[in-house]
N, C-alpha and C positions, 0 to 999 in steps of 0.2 A: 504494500500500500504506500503511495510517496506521500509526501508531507502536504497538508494543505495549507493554501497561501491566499486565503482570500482580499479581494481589496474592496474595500466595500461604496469606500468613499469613488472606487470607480466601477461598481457596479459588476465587481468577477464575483461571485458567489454562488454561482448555480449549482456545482458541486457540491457544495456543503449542502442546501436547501434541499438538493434531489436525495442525500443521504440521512436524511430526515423522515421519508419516507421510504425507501427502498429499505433500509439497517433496522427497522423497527418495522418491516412490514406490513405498514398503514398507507393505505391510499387515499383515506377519507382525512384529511385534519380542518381543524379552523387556521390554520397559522399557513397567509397569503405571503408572495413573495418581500409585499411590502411590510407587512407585520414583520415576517422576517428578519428583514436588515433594521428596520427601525428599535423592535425592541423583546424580538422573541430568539435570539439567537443561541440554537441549539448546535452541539456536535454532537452526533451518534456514530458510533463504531461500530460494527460489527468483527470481535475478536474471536469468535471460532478458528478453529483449524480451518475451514473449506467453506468460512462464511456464511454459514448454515445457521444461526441462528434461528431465526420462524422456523425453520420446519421442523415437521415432527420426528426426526429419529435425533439421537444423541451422540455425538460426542467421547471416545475417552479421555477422560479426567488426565489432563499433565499438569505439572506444576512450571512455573515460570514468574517473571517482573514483569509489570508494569511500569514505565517513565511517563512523566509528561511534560514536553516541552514546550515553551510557548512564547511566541513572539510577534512584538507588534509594528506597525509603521510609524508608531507616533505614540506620546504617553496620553494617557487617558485623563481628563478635567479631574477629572473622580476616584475613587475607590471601587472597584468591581471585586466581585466573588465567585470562586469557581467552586461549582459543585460536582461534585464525581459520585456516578449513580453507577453500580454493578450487578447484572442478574447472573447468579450461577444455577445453573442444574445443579441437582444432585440426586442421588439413586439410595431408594432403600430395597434391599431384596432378601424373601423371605423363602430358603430352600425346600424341599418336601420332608426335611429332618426338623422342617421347625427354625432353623438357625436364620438369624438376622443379619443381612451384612448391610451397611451404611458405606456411603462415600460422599462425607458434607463436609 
């Protein structure tokens, strides 16, 4: 995945807005292009192995880092906040001997 480099103040952004809903597989939202740039501005990621997140089968569980690096054009009037939101699967399963296995 390369890095994303939007500029807003010149209007490249389409990538980020398309992965807004592609990475979260909604095709329906309230949030237009211009809510967008003006004051809804999300990043979604899709971090799967093979970008599968929405769909229905799973994933094996690796362990690994997350970084996050971040830069801008210009400094900001303000103070902003980043929020980091993460959905993990995880599996419980229960064999015909009865026995529980977890992996959360």
């Amino acid at each position: 995945m390369s890095t994303y480099t939007p500029s807003y103040k010149n209007d490249l952004f389409a990538r980020n807005y398309l992965s807004l809903f592609t990475d979260l597989a909604q095709h329906n939202t309230n949030v237009t292009l211009e809510k967008y740039k003006d004051n809804t501005c999300l990043y979604v990621f899709d971090l799967t192995q093979d970008f599968s997140a929405s769909d229905p089968f799973m994933n094996v569980a690796r362990s690994g880092d997350i970084s996050i690096h971040l830069k801008f054009d210009e400094d900001f009037p303000e103070t902003v906040t980043l929020l980091v939101y993460m959905d993990m699967q995880s599996l419980i399963e229960i064999d015909k001997s009865r026995n529980i296995f977890t992996d959360y």
